[in-house]
N, C-alpha and C positions, 0 to 999 in steps of 0.2 A: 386650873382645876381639871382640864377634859385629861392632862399630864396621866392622872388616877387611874385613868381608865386606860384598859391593856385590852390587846387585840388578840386572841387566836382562835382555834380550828378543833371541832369535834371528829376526831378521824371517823365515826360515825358516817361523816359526806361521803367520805370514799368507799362507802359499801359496795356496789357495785362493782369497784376494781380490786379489791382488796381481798389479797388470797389469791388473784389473779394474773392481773397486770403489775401490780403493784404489793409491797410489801412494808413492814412499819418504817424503814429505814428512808422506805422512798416517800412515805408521809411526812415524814420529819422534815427531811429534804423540801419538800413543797411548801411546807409551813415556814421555815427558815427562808428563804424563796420569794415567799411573798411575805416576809419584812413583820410576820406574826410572831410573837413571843411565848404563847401558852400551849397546852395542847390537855385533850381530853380524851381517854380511853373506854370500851368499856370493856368490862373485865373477863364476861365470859366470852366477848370476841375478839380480843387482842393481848390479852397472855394466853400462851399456848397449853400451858398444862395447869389453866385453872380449872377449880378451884384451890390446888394449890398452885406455890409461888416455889419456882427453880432458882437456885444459885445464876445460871447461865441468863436465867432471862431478867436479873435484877443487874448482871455486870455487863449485859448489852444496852439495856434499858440507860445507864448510868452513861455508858459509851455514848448514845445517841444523844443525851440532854447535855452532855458538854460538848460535842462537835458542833452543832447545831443550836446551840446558844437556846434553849427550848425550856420552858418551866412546868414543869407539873401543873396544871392547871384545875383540872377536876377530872375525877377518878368514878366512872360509872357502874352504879351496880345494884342490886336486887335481895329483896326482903322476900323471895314467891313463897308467900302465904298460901298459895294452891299448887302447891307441887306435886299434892295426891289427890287424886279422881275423888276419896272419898269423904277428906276430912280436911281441913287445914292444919295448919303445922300450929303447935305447942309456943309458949312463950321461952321455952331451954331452948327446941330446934331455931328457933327465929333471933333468939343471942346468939347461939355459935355463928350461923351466918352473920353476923353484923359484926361480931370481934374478930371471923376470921380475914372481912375487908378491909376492918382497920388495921390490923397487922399489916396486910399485903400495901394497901395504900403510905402508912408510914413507910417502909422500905423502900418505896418509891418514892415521897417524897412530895404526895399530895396531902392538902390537908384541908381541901373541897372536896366534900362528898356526895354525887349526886343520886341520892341514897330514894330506891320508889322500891313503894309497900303496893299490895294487892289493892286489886277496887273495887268497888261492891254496887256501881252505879253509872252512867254513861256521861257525868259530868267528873267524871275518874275520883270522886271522895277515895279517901282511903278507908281500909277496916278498921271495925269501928273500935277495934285493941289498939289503935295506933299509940295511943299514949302511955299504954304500958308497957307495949315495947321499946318505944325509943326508952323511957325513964329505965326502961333496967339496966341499959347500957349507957346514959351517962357518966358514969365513974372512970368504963375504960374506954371514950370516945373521948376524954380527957387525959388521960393514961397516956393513948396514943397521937393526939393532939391533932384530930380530926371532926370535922363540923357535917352533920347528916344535913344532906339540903333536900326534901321534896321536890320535885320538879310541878310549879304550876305550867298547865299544859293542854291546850285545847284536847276537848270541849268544856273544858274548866275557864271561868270567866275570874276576875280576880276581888268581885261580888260576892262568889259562893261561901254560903257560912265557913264552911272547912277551910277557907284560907283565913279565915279571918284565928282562929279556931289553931288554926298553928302561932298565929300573933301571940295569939290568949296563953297561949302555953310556953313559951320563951317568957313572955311576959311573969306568970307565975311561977315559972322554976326559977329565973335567971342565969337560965345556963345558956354560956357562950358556944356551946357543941353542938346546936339544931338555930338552921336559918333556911332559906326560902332559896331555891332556884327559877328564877322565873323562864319561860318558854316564850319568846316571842309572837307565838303564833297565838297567842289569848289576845296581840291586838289585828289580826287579819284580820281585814274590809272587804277584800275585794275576792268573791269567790266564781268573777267570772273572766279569770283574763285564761287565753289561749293556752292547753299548757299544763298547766297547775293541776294540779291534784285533789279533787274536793273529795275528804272523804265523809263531810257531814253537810249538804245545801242547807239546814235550818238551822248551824252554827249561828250563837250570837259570838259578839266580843265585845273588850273591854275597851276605855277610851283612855290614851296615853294617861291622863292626869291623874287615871285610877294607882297608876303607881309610885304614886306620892308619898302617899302614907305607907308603904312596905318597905321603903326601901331602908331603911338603917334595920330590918331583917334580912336584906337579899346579900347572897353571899359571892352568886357568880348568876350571870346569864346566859342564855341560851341563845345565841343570836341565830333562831331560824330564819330562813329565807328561801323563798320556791321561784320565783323568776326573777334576773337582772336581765332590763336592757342594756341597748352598747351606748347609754349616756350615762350608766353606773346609778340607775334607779331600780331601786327592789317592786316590783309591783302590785303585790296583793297586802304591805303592810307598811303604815306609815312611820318609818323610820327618822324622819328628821325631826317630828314632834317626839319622839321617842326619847333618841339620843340629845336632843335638849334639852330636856327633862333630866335625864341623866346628868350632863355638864353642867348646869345652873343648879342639879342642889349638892353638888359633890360627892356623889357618889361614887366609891371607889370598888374596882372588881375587872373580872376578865369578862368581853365578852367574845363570847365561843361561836366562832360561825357553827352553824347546822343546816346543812345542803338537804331538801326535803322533796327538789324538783325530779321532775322525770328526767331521762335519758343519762341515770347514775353510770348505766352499763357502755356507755362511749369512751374512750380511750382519751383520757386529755379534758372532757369536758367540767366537769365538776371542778379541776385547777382552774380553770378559764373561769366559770361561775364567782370560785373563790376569789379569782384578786379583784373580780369586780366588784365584788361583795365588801372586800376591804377598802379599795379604792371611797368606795362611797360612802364606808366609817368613817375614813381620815379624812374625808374632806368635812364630815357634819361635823367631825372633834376638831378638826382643825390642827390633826397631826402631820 
């Protein structure tokens, strides 16, 4: 069963070197590298002339997923409902964007979407039109055979009515084009090791088994991670009641590392981060 489960990398981690030391080719390269198969973009910081899409950057794109044995994995990108100081955007503005991503995502060749609407609340709910946005663009999220995922994501617990609330809604359309991105970091514990980044001390979190019941919604996850030691343990989030949860009820998907630790800006570290990070997948899946 753990077979189901596929391993790669939110280029996302390499913030820090990217545009800098490092460029998409040399992600690729890292991801192939360390033995990961998926990869995840996001759109307005790794296509260059988005929000549209080049001829040249769909035939390098294309280049680099067959050198590198690499899968489209999930395709990042934005509903920003407050794009203006004074209003929020209209239900026409808020489709163009969303069928202009699925265009670009189809031509790439994703068909996870890690698709985040504005928030109106410090447990990140979404605006409270969400429902009528997605529903107007079912028709062509089917068109273009693309799946909007939410990202649940701290300080989001996987409790809060609004997740449940995306359930309800999959539920009552039964549309296969809207499913759940889950964020690893809804199950951080540990908010005091050396290091790590707290950006909220009075975070709750959820407890592995809470994601039982989601998962024949989740579509891809997010495998945040903010410190490995050098015995290939992640430290602030329990990962092997996690990923057993996962492999005992078959659930199938990518998951995406997401490097969230400090010292992005070191030359080399964040790859080092990664294969440990991987390391310690394949060992709990047992690849």
């Amino acid at each position: 069963m753990s077979n189901a489960i596929k391993r790669g990398v939110a280029v996302y981690s390499y913030s820090g070197e990217y545009g800098k030391t490092m460029n998409l080719e040399d992600c690729f390269k890292d991801i192939h590298d360390m033995g990961a198969t998926g990869i995840e973009i996001l759109a307005n910081s790794h296509i260059d002339s988005y929000p549209e899409l080049s001829d040249e950057y769909v035939e390098k794109w294309q280049y680099l997923c067959d050198k590198y044995q690499i899968e489209p994995a999930e395709y990042g990108h934005w509903v920003d409902t407050r794009l203006y100081k004074d209003r929020d955007i209209d239900l026409e503005e808020a489709r163009e964007m969303l069928i202009n991503d699925f265009k670009i995502a189809n031509k790439l060749g994703f068909k996870i979407l890690r698709t985040k609407m504005g928030v109106i609340n410090g447990e990140l709910a979404p605006v409270e039109n969400w429902r009528e946005i997605i529903k107007s663009v079912l028709p062509e999220a089917e068109k273009y055979d693309v799946i909007m995922c939410p990202e649940i994501h701290l300080t989001t617990v996987l409790a809060d009515q609004f997740v449940q609330d995306y359930v309800d809604f999959i539920e009552e359309t039964g549309t296969k084009h809207f499913g759940l991105n889950i964020d690893l970091s809804v199950f951080q514990n540990r908010l005091d090791v050396p290091g790590v980044i707290v950006f909220n001390p009075d975070s709750k979190h959820s407890l592995p088994e809470e994601i039982i019941p989601l998962l024949p919604y989740v579509k891809c996850i997010h495998a945040k991670f903010n410190k490995m030691d050098d015995d290939f343990n992640e430290l602030t989030i329990p990962y092997p009641e996690i990923l057993t949860i996962l492999k005992e009820h078959g659930w199938e998907g990518y998951l995406l590392s997401e490097y969230e630790g400090a010292h992005k800006e070191i030359e080399g570290y964040v790859s080092q981060e990664l294969r440990k990070h991987h390391i310690m997948m394949k060992r709990i899946l047992g690849h």
